[in-house]
PDB file with SEQRES, HELIX, SHEET and CRYST1 records, atoms N, CA, C and O in Angstrom:
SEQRES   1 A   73  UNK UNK UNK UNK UNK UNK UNK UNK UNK UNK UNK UNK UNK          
SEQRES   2 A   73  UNK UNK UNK UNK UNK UNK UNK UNK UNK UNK UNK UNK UNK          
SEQRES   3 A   73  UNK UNK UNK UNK UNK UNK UNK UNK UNK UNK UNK UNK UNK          
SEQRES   4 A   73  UNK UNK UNK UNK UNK UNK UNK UNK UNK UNK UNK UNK UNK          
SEQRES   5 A   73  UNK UNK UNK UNK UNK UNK UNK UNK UNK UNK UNK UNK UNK          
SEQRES   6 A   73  UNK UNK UNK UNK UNK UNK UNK UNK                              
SHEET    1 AA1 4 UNK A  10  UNK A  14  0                                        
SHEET    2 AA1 4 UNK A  67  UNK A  72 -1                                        
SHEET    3 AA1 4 UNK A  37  UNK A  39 -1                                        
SHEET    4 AA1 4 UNK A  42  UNK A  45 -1                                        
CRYST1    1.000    1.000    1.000  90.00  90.00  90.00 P 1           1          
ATOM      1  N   UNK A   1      72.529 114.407 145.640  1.00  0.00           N  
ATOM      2  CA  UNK A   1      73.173 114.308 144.349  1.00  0.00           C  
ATOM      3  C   UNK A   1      73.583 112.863 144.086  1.00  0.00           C  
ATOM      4  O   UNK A   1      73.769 112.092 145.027  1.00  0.00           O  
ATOM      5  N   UNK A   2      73.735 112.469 142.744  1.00  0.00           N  
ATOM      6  CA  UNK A   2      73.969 110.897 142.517  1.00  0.00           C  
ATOM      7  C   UNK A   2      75.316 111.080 142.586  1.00  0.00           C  
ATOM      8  O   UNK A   2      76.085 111.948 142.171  1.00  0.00           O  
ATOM      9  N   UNK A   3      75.427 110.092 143.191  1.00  0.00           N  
ATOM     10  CA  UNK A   3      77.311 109.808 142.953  1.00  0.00           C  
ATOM     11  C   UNK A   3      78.113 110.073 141.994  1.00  0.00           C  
ATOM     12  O   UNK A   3      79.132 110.754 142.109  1.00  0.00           O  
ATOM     13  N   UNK A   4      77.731 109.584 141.037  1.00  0.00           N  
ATOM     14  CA  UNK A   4      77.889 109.267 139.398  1.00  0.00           C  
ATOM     15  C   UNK A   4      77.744 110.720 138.808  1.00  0.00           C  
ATOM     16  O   UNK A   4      78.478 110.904 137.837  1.00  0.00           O  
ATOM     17  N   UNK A   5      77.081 111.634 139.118  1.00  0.00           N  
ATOM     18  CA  UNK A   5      77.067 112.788 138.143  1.00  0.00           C  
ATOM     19  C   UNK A   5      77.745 114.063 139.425  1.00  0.00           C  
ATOM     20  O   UNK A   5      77.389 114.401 140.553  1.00  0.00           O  
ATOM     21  N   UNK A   6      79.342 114.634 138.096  1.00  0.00           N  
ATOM     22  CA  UNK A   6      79.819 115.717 138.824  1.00  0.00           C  
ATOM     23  C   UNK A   6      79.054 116.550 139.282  1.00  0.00           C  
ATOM     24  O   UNK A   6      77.826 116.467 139.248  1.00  0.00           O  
ATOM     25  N   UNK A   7      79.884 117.696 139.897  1.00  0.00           N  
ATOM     26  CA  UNK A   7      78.953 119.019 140.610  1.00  0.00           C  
ATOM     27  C   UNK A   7      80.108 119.784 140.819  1.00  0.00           C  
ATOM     28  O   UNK A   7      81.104 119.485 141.477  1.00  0.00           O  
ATOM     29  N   UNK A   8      79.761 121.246 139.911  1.00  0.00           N  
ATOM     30  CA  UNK A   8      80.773 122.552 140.640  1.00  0.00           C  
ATOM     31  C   UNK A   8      80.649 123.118 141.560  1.00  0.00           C  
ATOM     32  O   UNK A   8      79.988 122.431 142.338  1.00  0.00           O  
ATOM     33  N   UNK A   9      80.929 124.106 142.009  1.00  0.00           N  
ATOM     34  CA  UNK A   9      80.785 124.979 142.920  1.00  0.00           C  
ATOM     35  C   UNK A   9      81.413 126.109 142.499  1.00  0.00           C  
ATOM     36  O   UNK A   9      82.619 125.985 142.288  1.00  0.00           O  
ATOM     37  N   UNK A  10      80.880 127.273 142.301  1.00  0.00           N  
ATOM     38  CA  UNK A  10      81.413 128.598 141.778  1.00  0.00           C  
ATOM     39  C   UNK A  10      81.597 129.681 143.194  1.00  0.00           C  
ATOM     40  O   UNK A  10      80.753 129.462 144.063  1.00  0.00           O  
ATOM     41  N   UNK A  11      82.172 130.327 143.374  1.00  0.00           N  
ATOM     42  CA  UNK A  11      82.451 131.511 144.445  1.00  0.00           C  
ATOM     43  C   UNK A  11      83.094 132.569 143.766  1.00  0.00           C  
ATOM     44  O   UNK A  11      84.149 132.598 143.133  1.00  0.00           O  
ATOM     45  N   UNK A  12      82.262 133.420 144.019  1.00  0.00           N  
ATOM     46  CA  UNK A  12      82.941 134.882 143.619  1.00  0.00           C  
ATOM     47  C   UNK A  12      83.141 136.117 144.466  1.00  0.00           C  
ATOM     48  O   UNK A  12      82.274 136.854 144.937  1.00  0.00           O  
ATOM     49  N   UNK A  13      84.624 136.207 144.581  1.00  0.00           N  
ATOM     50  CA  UNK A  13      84.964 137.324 145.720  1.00  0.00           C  
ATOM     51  C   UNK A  13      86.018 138.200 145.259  1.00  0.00           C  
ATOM     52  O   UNK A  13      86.532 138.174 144.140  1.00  0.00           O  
ATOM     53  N   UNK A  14      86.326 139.058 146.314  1.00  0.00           N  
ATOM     54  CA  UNK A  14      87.555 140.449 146.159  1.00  0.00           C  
ATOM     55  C   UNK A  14      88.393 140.294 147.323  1.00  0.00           C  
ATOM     56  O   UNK A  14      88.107 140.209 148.518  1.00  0.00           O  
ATOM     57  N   UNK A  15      89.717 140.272 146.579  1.00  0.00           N  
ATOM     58  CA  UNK A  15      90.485 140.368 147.249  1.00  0.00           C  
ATOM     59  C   UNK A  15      90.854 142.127 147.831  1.00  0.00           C  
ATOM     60  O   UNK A  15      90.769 143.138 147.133  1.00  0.00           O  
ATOM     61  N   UNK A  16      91.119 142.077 148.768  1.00  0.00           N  
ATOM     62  CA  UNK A  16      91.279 143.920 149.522  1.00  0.00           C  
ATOM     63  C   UNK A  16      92.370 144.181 148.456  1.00  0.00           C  
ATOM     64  O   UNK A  16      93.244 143.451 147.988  1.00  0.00           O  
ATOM     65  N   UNK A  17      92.039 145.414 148.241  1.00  0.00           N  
ATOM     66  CA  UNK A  17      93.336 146.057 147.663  1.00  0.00           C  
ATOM     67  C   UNK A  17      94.377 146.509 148.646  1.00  0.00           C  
ATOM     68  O   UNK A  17      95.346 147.164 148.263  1.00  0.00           O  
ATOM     69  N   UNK A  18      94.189 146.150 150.005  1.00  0.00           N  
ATOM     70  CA  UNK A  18      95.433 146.349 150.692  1.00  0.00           C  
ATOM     71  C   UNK A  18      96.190 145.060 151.296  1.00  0.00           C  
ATOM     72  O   UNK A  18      96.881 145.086 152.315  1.00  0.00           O  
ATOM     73  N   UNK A  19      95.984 144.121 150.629  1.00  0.00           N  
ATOM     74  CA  UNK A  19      96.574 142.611 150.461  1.00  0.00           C  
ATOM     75  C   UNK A  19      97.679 142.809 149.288  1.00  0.00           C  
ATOM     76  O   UNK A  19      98.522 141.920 149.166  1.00  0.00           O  
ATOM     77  N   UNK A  20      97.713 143.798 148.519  1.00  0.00           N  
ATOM     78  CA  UNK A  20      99.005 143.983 146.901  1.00  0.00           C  
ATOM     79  C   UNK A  20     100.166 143.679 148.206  1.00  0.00           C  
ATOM     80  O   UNK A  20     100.275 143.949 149.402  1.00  0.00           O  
ATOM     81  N   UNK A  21     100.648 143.214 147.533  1.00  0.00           N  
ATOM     82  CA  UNK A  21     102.347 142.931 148.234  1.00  0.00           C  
ATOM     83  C   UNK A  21     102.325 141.630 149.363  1.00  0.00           C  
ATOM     84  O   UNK A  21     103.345 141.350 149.993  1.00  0.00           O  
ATOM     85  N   UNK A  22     101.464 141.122 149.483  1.00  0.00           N  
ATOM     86  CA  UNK A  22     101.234 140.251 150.118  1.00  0.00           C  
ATOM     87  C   UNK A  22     101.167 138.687 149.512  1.00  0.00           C  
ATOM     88  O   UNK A  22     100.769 138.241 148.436  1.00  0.00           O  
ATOM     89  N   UNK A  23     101.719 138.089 150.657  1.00  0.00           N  
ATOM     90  CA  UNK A  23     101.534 136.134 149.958  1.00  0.00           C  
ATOM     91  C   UNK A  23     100.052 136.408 150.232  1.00  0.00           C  
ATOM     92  O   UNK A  23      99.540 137.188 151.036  1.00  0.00           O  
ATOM     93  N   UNK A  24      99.477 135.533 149.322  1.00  0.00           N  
ATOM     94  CA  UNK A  24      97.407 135.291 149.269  1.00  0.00           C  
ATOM     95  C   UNK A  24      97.232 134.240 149.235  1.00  0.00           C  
ATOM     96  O   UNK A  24      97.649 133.712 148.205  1.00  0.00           O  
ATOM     97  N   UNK A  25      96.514 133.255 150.313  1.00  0.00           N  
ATOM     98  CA  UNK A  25      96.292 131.487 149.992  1.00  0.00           C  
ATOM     99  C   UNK A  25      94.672 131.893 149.940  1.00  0.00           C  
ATOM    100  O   UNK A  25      94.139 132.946 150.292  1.00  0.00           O  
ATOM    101  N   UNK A  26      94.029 130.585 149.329  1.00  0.00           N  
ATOM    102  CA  UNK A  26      92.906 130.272 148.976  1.00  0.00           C  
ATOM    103  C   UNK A  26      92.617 128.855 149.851  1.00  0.00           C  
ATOM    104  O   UNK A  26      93.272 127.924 149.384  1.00  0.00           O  
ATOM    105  N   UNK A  27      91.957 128.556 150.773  1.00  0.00           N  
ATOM    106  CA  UNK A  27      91.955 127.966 151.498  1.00  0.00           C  
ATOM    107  C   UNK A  27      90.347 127.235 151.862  1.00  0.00           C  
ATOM    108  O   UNK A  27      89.414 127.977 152.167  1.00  0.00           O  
ATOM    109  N   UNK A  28      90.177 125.808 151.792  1.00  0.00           N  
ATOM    110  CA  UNK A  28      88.635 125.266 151.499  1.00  0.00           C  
ATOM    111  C   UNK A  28      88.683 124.480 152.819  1.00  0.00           C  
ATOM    112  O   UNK A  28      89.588 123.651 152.920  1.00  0.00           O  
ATOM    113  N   UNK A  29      87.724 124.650 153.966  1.00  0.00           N  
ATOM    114  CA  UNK A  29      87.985 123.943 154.900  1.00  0.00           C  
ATOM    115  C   UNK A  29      87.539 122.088 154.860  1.00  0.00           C  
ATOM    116  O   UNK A  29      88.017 121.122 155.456  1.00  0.00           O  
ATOM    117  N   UNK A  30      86.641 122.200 154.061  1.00  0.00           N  
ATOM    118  CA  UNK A  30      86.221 120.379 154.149  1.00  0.00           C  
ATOM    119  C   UNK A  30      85.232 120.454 152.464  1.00  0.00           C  
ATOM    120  O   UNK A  30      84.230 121.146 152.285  1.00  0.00           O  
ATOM    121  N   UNK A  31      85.673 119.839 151.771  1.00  0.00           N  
ATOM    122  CA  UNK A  31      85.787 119.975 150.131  1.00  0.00           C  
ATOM    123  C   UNK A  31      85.487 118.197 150.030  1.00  0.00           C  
ATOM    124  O   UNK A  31      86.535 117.751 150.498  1.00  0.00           O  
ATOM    125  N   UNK A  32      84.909 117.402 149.789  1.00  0.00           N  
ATOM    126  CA  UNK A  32      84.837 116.199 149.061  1.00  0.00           C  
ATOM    127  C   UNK A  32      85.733 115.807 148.481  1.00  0.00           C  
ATOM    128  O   UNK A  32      86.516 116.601 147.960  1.00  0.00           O  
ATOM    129  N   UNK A  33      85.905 114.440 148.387  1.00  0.00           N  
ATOM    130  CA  UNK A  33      87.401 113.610 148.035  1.00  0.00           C  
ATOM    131  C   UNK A  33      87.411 114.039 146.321  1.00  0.00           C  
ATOM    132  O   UNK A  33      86.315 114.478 145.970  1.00  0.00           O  
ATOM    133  N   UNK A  34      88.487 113.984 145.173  1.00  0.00           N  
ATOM    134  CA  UNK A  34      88.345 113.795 144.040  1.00  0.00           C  
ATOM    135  C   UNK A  34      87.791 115.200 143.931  1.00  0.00           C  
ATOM    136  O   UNK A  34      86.581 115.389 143.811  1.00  0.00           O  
ATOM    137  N   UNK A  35      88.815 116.342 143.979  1.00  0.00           N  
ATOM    138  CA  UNK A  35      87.791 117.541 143.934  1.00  0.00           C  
ATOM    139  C   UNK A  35      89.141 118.397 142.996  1.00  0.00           C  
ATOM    140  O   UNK A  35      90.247 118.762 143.394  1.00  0.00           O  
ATOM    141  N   UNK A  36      88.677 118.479 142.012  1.00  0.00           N  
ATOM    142  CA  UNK A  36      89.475 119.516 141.247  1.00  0.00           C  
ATOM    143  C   UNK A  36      89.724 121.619 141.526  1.00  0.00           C  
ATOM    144  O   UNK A  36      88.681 122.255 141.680  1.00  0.00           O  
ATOM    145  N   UNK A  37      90.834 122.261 141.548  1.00  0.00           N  
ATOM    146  CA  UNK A  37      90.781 123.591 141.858  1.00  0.00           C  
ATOM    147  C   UNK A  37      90.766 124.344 140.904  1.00  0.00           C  
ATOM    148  O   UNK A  37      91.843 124.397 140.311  1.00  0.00           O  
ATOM    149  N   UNK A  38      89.589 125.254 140.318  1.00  0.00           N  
ATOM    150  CA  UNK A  38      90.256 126.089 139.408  1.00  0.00           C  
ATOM    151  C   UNK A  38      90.153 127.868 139.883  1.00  0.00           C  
ATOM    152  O   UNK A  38      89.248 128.180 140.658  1.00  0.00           O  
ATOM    153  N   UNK A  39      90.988 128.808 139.439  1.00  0.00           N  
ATOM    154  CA  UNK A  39      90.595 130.149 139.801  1.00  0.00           C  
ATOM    155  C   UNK A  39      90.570 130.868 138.285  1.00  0.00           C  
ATOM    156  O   UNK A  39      91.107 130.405 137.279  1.00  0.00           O  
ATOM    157  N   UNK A  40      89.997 131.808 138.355  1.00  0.00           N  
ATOM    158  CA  UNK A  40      89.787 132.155 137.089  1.00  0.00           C  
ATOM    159  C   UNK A  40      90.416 131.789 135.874  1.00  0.00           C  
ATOM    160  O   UNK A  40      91.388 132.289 135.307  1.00  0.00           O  
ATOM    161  N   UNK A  41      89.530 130.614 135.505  1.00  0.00           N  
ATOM    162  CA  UNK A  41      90.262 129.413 134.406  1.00  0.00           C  
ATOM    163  C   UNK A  41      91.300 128.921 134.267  1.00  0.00           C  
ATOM    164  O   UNK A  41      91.667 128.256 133.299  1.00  0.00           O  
ATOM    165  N   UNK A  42      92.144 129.299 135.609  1.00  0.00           N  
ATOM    166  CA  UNK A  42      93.602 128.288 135.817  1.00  0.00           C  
ATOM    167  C   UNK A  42      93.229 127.565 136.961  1.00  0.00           C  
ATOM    168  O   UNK A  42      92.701 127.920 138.015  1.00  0.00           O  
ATOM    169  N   UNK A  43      93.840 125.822 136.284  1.00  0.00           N  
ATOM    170  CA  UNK A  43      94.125 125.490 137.493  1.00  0.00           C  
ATOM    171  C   UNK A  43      95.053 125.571 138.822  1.00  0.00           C  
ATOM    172  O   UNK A  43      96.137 126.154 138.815  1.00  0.00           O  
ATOM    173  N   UNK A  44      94.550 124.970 139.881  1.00  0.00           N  
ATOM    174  CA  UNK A  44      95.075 125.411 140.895  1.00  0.00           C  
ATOM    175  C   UNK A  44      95.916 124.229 141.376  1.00  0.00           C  
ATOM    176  O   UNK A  44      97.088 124.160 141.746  1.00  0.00           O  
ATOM    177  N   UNK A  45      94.776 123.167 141.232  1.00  0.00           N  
ATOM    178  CA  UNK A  45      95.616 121.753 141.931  1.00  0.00           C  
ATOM    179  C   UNK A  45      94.451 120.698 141.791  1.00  0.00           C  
ATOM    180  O   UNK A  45      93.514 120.768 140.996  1.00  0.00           O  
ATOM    181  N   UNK A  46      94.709 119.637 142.784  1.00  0.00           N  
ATOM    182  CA  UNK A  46      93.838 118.572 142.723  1.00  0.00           C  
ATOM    183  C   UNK A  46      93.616 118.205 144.022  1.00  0.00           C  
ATOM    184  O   UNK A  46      94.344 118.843 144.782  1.00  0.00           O  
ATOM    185  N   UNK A  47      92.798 117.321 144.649  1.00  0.00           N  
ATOM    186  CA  UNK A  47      92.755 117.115 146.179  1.00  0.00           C  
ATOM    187  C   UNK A  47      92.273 115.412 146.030  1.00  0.00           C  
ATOM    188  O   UNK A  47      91.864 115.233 144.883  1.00  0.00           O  
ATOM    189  N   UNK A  48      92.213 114.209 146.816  1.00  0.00           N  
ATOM    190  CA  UNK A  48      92.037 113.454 147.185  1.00  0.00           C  
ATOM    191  C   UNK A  48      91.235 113.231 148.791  1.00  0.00           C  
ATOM    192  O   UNK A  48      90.246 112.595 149.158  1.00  0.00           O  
ATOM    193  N   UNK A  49      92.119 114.009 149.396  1.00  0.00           N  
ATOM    194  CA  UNK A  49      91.160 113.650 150.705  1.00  0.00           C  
ATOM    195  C   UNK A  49      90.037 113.884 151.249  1.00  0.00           C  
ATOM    196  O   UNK A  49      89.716 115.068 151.149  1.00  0.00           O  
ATOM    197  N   UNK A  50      89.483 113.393 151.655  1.00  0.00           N  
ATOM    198  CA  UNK A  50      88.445 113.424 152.456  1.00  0.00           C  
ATOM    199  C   UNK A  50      88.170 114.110 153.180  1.00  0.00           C  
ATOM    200  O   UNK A  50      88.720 113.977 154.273  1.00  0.00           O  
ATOM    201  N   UNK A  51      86.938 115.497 152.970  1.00  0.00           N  
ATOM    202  CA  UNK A  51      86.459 116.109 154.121  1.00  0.00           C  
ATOM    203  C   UNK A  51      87.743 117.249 155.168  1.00  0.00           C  
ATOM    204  O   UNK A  51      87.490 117.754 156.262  1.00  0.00           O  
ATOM    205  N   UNK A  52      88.934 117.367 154.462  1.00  0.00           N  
ATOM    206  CA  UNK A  52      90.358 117.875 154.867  1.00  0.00           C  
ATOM    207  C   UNK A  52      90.514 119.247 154.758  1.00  0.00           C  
ATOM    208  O   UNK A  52      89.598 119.608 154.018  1.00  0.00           O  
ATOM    209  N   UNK A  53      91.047 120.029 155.026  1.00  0.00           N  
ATOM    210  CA  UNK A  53      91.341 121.047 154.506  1.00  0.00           C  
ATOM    211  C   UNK A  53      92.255 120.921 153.153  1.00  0.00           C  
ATOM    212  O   UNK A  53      92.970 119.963 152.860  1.00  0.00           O  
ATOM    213  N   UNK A  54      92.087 121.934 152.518  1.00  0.00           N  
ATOM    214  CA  UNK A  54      93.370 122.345 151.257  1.00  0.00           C  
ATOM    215  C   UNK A  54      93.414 123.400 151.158  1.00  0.00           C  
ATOM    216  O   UNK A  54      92.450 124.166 151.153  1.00  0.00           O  
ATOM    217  N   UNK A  55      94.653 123.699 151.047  1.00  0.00           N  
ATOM    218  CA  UNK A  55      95.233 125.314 150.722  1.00  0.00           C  
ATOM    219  C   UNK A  55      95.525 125.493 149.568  1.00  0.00           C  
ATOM    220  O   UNK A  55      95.399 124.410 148.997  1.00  0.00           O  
ATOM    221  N   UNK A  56      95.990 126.585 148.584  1.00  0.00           N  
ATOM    222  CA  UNK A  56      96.357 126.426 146.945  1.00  0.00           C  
ATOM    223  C   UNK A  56      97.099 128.239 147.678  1.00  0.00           C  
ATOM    224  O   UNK A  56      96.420 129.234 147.928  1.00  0.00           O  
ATOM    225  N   UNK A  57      97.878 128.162 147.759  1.00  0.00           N  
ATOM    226  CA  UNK A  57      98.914 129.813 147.457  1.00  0.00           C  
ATOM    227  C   UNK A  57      98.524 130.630 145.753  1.00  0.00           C  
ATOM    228  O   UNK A  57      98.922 130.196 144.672  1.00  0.00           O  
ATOM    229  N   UNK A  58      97.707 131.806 145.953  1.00  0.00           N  
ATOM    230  CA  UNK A  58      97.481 131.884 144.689  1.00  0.00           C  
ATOM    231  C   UNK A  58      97.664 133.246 145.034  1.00  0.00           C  
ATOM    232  O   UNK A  58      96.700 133.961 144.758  1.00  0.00           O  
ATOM    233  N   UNK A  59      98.573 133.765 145.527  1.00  0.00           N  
ATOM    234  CA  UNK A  59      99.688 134.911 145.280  1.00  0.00           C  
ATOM    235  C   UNK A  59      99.604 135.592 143.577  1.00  0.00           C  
ATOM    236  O   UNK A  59      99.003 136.611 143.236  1.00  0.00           O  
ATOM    237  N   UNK A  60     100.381 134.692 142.738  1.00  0.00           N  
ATOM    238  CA  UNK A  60     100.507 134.923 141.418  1.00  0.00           C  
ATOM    239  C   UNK A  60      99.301 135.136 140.767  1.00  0.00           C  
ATOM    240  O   UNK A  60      99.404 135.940 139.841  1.00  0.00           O  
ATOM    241  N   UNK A  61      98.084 134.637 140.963  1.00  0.00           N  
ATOM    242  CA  UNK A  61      96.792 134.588 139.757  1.00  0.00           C  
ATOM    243  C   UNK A  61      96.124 136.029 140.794  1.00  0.00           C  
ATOM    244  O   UNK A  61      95.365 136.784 140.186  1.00  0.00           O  
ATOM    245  N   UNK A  62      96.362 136.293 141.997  1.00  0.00           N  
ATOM    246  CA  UNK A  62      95.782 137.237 142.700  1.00  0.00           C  
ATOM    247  C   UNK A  62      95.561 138.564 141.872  1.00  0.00           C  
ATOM    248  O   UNK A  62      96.406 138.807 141.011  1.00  0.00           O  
ATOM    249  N   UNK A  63      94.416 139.529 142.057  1.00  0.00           N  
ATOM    250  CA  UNK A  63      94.367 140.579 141.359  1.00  0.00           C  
ATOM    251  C   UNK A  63      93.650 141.367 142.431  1.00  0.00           C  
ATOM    252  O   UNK A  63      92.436 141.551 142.511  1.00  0.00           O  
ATOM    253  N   UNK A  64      94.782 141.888 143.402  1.00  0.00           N  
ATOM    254  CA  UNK A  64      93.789 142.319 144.852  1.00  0.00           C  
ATOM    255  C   UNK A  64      93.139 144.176 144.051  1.00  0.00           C  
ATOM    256  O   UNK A  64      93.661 145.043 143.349  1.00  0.00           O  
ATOM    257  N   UNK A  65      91.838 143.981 144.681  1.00  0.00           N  
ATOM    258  CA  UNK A  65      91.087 145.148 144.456  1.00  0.00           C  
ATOM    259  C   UNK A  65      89.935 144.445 143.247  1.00  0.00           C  
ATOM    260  O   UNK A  65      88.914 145.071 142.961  1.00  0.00           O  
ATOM    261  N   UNK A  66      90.099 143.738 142.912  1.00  0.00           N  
ATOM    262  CA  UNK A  66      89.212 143.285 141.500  1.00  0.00           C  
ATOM    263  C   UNK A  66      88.602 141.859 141.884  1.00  0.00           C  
ATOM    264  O   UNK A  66      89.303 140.981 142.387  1.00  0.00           O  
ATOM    265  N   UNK A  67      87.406 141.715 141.641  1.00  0.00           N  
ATOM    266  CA  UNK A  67      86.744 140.356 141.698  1.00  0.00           C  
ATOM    267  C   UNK A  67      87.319 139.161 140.804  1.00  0.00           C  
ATOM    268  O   UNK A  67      87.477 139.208 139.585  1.00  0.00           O  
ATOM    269  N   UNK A  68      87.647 137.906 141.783  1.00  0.00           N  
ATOM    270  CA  UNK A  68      87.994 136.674 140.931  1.00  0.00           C  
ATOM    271  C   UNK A  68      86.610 135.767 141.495  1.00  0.00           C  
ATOM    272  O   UNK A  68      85.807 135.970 142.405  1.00  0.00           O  
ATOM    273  N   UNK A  69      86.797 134.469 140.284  1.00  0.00           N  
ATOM    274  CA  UNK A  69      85.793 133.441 141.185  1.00  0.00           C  
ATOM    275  C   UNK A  69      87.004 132.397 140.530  1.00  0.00           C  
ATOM    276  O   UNK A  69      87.793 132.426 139.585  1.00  0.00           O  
ATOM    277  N   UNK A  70      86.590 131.348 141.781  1.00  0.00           N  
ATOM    278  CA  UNK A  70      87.300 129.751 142.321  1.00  0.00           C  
ATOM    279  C   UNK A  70      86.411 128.973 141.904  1.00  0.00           C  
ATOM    280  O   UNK A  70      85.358 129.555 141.641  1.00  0.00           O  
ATOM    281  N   UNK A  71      86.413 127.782 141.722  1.00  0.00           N  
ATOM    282  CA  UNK A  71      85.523 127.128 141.002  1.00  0.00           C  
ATOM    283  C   UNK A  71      86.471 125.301 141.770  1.00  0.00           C  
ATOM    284  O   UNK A  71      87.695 125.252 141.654  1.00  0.00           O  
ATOM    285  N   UNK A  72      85.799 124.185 142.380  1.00  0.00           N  
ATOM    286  CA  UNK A  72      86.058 123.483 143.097  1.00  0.00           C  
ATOM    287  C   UNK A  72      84.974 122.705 142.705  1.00  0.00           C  
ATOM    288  O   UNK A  72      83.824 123.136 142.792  1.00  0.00           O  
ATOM    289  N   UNK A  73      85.279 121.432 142.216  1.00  0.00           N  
ATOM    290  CA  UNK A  73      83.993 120.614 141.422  1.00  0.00           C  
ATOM    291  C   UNK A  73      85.020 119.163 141.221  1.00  0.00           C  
ATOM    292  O   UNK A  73      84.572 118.163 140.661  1.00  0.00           O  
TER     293      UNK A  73                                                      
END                                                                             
């Protein structure tokens, strides 16, 4: 990929429906520097580092039993 031109990344998954009542993190083990978070059209956060992990707690946007997608670009 050229440097110069972005790139998303879409993922689409389910959370268990026996996660309801539970804290839920979203968690990217090595993500590219300058990497924006979104989950189903909210953002999540922003990242800078390099190749790092990031976590985003997404408890609140969670809809366990029903498919969301994350989107990291």
């Amino acid at each position: 990929m050229p440097q110069n031109q972005p790139v998303a990344v879409a993922k689409e998954f389910a959370i268990p429906q026996e996660w309801a009542g539970s804290r839920i993190f979203l968690r990217f083990d090595a993500i590219h520097a300058g990497t924006h978070y979104w989950l189903n059209g909210h953002e999540l956060g922003y990242s800078e580092n390099l190749f790092t992990p990031v976590e985003w707690e997404i408890t609140d946007a969670a809809r366990p039993g029903r498919r969301i997608v994350s989107i990291s670009g």
